[in-house]
Backbone as a printed PyTorch tensor [residue, N CA C, xyz], in Angstrom:
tensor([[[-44.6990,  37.9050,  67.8570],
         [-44.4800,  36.8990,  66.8750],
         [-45.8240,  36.3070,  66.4690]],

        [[-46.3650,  35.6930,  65.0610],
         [-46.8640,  35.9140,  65.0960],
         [-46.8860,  34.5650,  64.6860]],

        [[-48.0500,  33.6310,  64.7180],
         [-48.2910,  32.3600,  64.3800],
         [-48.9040,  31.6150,  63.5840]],

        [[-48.3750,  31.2700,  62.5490],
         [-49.0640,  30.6070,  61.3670],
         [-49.9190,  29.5120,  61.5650]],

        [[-51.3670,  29.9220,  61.2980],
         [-52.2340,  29.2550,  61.4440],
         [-51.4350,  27.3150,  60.5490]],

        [[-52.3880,  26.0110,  60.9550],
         [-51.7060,  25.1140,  59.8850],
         [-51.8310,  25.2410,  58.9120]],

        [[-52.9960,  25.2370,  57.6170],
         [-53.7240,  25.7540,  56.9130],
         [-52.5170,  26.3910,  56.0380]],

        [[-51.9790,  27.4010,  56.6840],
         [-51.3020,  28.6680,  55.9090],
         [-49.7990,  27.3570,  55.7540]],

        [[-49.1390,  26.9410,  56.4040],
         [-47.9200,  26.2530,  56.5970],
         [-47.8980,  24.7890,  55.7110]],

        [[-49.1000,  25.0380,  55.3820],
         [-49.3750,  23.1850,  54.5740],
         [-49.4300,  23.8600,  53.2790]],

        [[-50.2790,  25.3690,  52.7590],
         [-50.2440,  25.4380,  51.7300],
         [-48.7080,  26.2740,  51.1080]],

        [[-48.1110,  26.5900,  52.2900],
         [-46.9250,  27.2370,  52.1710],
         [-45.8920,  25.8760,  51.2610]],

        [[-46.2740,  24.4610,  52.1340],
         [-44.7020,  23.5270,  51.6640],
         [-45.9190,  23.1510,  50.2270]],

        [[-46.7340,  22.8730,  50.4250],
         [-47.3830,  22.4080,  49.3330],
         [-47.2740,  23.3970,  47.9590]],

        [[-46.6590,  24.9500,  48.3000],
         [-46.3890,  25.8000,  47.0220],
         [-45.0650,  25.2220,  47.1400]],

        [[-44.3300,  25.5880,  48.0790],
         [-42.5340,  24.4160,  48.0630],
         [-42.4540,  23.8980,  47.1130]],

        [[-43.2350,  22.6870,  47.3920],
         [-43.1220,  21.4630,  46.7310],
         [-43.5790,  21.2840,  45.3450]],

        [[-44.1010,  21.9900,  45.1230],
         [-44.6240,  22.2130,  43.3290],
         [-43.9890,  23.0240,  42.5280]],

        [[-43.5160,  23.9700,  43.4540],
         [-42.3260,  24.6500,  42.7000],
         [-41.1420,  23.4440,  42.2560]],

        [[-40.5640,  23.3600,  43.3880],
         [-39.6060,  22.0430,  43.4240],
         [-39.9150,  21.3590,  42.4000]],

        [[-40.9200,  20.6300,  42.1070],
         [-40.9780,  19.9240,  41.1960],
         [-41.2850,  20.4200,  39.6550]],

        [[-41.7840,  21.6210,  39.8450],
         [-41.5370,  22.5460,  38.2550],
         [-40.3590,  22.3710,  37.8320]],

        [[-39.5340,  23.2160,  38.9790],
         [-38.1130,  23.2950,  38.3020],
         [-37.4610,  22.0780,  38.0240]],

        [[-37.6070,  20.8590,  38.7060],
         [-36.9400,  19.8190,  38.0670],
         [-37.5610,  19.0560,  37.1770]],

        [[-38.7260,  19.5650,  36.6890],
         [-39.0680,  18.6020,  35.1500],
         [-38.6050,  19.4940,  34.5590]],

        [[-38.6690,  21.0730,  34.6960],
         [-38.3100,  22.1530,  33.3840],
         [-36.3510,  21.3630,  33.2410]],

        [[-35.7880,  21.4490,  34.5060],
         [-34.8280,  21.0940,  34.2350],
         [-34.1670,  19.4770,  33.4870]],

        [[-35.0680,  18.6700,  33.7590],
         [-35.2840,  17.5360,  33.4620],
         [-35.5730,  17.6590,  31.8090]],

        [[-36.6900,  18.5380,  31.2790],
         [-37.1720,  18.7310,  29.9960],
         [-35.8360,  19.1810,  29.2430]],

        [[-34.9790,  19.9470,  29.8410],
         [-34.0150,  21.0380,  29.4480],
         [-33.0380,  19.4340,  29.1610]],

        [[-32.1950,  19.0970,  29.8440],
         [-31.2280,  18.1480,  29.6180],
         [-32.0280,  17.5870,  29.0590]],

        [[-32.8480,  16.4620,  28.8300],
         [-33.6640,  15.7650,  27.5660],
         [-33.5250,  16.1840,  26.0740]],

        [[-33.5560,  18.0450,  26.5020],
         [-33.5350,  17.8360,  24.9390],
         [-32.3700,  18.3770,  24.6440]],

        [[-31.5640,  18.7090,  25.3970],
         [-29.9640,  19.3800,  25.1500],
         [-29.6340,  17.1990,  24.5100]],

        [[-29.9250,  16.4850,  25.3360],
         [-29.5180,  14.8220,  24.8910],
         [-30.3510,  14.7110,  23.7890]],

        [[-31.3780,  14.9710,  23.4760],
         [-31.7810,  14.5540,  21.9750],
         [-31.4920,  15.3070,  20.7150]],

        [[-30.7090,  16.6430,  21.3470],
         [-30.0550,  16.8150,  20.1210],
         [-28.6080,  16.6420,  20.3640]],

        [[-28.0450,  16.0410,  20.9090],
         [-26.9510,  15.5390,  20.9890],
         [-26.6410,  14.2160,  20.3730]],

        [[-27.9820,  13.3840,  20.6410],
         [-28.0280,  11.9200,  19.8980],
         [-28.2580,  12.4320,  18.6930]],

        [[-29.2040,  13.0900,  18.2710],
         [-29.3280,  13.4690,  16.8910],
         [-28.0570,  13.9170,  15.8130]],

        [[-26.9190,  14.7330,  16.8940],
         [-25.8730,  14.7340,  16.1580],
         [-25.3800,  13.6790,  15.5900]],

        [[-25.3080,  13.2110,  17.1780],
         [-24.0960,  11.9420,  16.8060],
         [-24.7970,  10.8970,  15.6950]],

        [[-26.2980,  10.4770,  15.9140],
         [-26.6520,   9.6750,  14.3830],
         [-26.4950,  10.1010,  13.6420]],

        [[-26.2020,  11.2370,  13.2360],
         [-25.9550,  11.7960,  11.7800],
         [-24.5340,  11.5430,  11.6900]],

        [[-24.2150,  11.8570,  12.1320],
         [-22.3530,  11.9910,  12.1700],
         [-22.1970,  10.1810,  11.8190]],

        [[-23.2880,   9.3890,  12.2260],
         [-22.7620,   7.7260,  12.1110],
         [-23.2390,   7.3200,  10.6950]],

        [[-24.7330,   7.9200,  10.1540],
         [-24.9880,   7.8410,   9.1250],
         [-24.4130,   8.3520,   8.2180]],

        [[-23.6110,   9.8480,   8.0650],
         [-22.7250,   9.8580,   7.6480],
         [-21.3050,   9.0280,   6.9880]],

        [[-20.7530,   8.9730,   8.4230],
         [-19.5410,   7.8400,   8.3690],
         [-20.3650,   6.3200,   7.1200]],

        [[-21.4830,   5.5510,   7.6960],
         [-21.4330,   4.6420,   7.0260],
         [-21.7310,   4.6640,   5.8430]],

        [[-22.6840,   5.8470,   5.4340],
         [-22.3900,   6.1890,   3.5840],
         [-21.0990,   6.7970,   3.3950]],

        [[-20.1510,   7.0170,   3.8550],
         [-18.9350,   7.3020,   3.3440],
         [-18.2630,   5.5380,   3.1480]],

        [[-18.5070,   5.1000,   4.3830],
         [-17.9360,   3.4820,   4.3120],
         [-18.4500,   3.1490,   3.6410]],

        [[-19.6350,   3.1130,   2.9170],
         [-20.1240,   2.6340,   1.4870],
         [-19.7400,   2.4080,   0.5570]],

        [[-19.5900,   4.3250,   0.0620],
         [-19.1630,   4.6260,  -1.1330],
         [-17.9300,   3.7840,  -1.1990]],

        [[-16.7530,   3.5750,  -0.1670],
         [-15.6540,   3.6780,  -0.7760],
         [-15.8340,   2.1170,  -0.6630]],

        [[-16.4290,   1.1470,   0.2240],
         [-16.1490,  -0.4450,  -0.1890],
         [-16.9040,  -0.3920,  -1.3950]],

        [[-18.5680,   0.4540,  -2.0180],
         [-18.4950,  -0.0590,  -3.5350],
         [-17.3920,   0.5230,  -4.4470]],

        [[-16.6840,   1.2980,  -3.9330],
         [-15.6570,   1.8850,  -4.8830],
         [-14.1030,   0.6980,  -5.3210]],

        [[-14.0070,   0.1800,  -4.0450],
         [-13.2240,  -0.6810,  -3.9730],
         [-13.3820,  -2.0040,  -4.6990]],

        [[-15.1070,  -2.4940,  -4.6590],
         [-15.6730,  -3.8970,  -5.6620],
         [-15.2410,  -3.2530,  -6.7710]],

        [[-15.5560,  -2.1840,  -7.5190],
         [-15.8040,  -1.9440,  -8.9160],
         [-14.0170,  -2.1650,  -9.1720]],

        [[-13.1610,  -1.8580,  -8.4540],
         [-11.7190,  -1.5660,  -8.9180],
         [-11.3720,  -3.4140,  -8.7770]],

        [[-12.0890,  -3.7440,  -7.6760],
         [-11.7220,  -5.7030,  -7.8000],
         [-12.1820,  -5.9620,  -8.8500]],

        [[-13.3740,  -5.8110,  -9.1710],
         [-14.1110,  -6.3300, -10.4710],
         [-13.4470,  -6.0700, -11.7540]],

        [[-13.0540,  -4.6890, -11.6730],
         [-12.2520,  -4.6230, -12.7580],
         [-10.9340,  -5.5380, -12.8710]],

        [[-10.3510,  -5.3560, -11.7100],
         [ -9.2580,  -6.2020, -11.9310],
         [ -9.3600,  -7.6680, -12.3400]],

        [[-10.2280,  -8.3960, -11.5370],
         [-10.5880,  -9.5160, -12.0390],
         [-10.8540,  -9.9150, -13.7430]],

        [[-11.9390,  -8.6210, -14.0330],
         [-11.9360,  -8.9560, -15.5720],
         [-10.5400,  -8.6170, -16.6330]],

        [[ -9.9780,  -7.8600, -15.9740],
         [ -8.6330,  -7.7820, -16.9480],
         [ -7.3100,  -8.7940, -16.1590]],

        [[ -7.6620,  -9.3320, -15.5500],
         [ -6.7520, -10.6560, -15.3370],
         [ -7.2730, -11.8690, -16.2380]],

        [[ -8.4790, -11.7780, -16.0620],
         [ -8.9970, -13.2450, -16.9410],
         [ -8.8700, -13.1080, -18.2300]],

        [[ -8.9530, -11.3580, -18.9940],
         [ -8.6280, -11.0280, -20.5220],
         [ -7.6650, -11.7440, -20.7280]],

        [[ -6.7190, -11.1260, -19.8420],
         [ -5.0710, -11.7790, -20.0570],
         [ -4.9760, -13.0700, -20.0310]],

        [[ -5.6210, -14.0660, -19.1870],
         [ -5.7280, -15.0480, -19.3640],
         [ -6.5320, -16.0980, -20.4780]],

        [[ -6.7730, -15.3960, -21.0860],
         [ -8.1020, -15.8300, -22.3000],
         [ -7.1610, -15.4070, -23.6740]],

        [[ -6.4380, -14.3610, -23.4730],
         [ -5.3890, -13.6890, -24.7050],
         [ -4.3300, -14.5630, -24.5710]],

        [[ -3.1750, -15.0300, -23.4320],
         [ -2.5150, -15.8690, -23.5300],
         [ -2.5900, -17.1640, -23.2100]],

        [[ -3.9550, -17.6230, -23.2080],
         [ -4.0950, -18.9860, -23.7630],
         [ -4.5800, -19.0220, -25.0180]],

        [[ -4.5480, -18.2800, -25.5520],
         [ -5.5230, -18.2670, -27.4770],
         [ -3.9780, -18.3970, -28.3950]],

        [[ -3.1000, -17.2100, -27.6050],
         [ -1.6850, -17.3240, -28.1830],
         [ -0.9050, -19.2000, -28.1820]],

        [[ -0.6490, -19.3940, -26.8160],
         [ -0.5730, -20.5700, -27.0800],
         [ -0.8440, -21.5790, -27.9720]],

        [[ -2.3290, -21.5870, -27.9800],
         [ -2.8760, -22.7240, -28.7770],
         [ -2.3410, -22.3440, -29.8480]],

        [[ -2.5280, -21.1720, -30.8180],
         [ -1.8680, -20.8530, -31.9880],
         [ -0.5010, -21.0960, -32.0200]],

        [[  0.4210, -20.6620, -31.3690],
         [  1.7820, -21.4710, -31.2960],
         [  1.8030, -22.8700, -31.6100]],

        [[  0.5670, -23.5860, -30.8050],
         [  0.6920, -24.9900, -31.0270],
         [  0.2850, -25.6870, -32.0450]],

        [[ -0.6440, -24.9140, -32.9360],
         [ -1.3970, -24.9180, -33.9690],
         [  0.2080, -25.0060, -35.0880]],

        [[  0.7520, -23.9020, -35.0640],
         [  1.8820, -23.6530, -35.8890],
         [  3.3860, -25.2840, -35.7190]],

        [[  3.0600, -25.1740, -34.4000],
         [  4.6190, -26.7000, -34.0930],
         [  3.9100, -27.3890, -34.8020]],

        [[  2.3900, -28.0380, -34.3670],
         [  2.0930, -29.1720, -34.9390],
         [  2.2450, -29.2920, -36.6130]],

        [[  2.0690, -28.1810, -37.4230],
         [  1.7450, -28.0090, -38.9880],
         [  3.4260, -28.1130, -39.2040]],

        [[  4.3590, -27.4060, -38.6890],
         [  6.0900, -27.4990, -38.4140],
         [  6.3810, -29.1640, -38.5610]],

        [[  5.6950, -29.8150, -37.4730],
         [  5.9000, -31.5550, -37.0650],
         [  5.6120, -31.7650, -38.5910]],

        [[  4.0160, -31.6370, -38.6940],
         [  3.7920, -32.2400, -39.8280],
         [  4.5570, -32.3450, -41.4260]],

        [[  5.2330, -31.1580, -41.4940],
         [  6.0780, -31.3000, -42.4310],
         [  7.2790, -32.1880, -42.5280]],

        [[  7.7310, -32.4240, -41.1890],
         [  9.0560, -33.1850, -41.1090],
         [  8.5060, -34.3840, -41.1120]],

        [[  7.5430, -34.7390, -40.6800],
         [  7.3490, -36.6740, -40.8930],
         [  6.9060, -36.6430, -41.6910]],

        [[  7.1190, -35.5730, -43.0900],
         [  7.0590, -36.6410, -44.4490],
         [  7.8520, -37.0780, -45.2210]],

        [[  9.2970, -37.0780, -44.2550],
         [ 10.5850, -37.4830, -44.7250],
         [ 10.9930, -38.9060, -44.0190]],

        [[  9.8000, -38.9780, -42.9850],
         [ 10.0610, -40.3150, -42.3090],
         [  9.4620, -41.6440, -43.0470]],

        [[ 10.6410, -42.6200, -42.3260],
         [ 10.1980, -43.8730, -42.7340],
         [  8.2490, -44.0570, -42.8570]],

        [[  8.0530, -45.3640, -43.3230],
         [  6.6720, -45.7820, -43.6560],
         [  6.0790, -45.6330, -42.1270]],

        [[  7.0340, -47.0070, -41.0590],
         [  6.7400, -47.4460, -40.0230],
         [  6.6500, -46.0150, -38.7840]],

        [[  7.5810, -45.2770, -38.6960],
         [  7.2960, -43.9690, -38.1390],
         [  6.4050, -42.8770, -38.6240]],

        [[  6.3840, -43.3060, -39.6360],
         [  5.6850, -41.7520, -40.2740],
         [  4.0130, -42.0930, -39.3360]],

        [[  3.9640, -43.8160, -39.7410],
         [  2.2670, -44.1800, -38.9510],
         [  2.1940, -43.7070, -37.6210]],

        [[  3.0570, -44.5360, -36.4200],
         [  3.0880, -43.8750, -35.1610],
         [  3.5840, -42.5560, -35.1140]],

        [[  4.2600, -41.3920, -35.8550],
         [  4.5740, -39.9080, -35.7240],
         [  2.7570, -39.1710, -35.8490]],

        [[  2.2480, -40.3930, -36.9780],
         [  0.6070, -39.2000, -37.0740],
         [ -0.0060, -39.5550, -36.4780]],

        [[ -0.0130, -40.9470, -35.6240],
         [ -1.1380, -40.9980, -34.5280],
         [ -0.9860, -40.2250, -33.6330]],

        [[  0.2440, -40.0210, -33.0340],
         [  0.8720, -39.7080, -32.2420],
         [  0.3900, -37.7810, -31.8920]],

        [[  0.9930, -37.4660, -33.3020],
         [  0.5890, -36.1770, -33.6400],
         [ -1.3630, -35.9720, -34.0410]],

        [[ -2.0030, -36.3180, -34.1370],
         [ -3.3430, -36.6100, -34.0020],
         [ -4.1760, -36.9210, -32.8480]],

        [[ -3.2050, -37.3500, -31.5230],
         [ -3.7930, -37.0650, -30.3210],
         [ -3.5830, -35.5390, -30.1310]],

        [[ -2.1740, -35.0310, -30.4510],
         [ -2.0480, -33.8360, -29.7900],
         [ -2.7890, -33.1930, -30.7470]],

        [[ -2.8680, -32.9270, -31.7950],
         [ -4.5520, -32.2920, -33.0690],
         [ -5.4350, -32.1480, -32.1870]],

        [[ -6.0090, -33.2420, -31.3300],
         [ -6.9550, -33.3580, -30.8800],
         [ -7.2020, -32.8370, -29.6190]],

        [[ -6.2030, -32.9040, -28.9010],
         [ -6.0110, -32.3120, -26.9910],
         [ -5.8120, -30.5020, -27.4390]],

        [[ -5.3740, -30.0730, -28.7310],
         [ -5.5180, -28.4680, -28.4630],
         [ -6.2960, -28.3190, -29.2450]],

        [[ -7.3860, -28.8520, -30.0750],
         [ -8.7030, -28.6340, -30.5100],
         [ -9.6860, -28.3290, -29.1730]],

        [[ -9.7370, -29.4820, -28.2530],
         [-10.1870, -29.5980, -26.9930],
         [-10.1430, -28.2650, -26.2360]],

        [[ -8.7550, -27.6630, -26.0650],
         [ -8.1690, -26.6580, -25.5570],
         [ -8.6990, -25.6570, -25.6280]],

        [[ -8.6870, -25.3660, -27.3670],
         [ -9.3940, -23.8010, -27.7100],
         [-11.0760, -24.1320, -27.8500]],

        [[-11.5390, -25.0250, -27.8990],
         [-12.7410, -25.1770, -27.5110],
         [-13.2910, -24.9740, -25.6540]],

        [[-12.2090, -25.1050, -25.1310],
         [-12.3440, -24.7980, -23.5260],
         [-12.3640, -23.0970, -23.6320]],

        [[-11.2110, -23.1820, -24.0000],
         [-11.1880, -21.1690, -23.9180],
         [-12.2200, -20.6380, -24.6600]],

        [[-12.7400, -21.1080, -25.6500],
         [-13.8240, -20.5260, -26.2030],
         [-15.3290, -20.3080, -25.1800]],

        [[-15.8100, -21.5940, -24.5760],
         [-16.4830, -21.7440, -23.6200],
         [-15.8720, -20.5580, -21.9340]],

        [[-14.9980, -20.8900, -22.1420],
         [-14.4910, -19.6810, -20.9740],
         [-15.0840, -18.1800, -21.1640]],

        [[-14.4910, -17.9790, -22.4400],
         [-15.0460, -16.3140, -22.9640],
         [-16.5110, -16.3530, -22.7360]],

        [[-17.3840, -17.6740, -23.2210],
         [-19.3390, -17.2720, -23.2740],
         [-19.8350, -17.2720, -22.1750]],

        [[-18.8760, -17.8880, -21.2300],
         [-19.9610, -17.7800, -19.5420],
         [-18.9870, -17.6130, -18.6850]],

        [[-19.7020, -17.2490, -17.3020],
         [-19.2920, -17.1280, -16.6030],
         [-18.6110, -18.2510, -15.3660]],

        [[-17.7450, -18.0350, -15.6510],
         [-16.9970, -19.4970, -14.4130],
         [-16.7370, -19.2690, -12.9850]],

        [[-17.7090, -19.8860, -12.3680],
         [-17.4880, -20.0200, -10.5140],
         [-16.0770, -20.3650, -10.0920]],

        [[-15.3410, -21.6300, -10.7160],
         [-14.5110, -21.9330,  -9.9400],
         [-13.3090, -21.7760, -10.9460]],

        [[-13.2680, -20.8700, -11.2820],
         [-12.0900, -19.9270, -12.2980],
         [-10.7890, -20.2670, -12.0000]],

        [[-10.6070, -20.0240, -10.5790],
         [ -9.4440, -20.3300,  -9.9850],
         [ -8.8230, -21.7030, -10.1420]],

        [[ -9.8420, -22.5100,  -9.8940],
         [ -9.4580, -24.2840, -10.0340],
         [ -9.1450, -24.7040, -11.6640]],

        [[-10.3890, -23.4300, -12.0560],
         [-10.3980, -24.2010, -13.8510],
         [ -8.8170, -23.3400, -14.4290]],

        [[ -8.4980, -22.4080, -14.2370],
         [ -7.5100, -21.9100, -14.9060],
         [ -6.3380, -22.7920, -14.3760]],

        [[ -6.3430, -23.3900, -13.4660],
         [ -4.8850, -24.2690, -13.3190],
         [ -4.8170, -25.1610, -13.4760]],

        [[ -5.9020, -25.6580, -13.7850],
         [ -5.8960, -27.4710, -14.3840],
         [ -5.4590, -27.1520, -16.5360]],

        [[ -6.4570, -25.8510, -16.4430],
         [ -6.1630, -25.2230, -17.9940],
         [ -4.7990, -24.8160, -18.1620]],

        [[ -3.6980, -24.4330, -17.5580],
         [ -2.7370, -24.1280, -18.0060],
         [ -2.0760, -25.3290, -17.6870]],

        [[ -2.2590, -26.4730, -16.9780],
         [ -1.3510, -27.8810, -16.7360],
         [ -1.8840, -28.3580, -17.7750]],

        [[ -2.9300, -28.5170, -18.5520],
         [ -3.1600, -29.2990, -19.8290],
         [ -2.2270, -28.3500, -20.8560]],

        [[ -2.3360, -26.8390, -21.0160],
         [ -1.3900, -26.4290, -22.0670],
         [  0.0230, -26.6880, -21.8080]],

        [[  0.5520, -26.8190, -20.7970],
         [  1.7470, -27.3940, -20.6270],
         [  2.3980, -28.5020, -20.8460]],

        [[  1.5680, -29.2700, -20.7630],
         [  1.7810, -30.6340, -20.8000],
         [  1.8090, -30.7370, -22.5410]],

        [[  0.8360, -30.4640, -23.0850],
         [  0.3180, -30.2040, -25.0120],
         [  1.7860, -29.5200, -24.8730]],

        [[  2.0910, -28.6980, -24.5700],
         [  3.1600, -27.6020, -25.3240],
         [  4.6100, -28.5120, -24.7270]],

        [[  4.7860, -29.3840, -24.2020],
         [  6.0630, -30.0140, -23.7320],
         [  6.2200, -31.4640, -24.7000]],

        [[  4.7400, -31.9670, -24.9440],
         [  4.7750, -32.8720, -25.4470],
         [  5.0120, -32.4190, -27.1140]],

        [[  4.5720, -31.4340, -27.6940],
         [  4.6080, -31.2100, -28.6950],
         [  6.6450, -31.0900, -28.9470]],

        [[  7.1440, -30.0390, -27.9180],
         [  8.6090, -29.4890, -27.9030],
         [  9.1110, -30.7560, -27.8560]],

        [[  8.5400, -31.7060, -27.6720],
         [  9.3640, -33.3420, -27.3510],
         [  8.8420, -34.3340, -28.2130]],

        [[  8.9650, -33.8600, -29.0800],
         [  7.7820, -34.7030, -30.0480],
         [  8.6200, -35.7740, -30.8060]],

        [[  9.7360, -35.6720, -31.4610],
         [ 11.0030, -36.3620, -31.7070],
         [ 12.0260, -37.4860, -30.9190]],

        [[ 11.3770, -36.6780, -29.3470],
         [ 12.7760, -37.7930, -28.5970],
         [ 12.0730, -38.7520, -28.3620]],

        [[ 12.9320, -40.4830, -28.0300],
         [ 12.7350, -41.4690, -28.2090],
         [ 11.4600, -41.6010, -27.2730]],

        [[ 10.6010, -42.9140, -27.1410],
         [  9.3640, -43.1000, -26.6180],
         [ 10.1860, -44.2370, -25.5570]],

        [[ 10.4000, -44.2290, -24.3340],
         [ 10.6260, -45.0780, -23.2750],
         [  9.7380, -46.1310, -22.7620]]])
């Protein structure tokens, strides 16, 4: 048998051990990059996804936006109708109180000369509606259709007695 000098047995673990450690950085290098192209998938696959989530929430503004502007058309078209309706009762009124007494005919045109004046007001609002743009649309369109209501009830009631 034969006996390994130390020398020979130190450089023996000392090749061991460098081997050993080759193979586990090569292997180490190996999974590293099997994981960096694995992350690389998966960011793509996310960048992906969120330009798809893009496209379709700007796809979704443009279809709100639209909607919004053809709700407010409608709302700008049937308040223009109105006023013209009201345009027409009032000129209707005006013909019949010229069969009235002296003393009514005075209080029928003041009377009728506020409301002249509250849907002058009116289509001067909607006009201003159409040139700019309105923040609080929501608030202004319902105070705007309680003033045409009120004009268009008072006008339909324009005859019955004053309490």
């Amino acid at each position: 048998m034969e006996i390994y000098p130390y020398n020979k047995i130190k450089k023996m673990k000392t090749s061991i051990l460098t081997l050993s450690l080759s193979i586990l950085m090569i292997g180490a290098m190996f999974t590293n990059c099997q994981s960096l192209a694995s992350k690389e998938d998966k960011a793509f696959d996310k960048v992906q996804e969120a330009e798809n989530n893009l496209a379709e929430v700007q796809s979704d503004s443009v279809k709100l936006q639209q909607d919004i502007i053809s709700v407010y058309q409608k709302f700008i078209k049937e308040s223009e109708d109105r006023i013209n309706a009201n345009e027409k009762n009032i000129a209707e009124i005006k013909a019949k109180i010229t069969a009235a007494t002296k003393e009514e005919k005075s209080r029928y045109e003041k009377k009728l000369a506020q409301m002249e004046q509250k849907n002058k007001e009116l289509q001067i609002k909607v006009i201003n509606y159409k040139n700019k743009q309105i923040d609080d649309w929501g608030e202004k369109q319902d105070e705007f259709r309680k003033d045409l209501d009120e004009l268009g009830s008072a006008i339909a009631n324009f005859f019955d007695k004053e309490e």
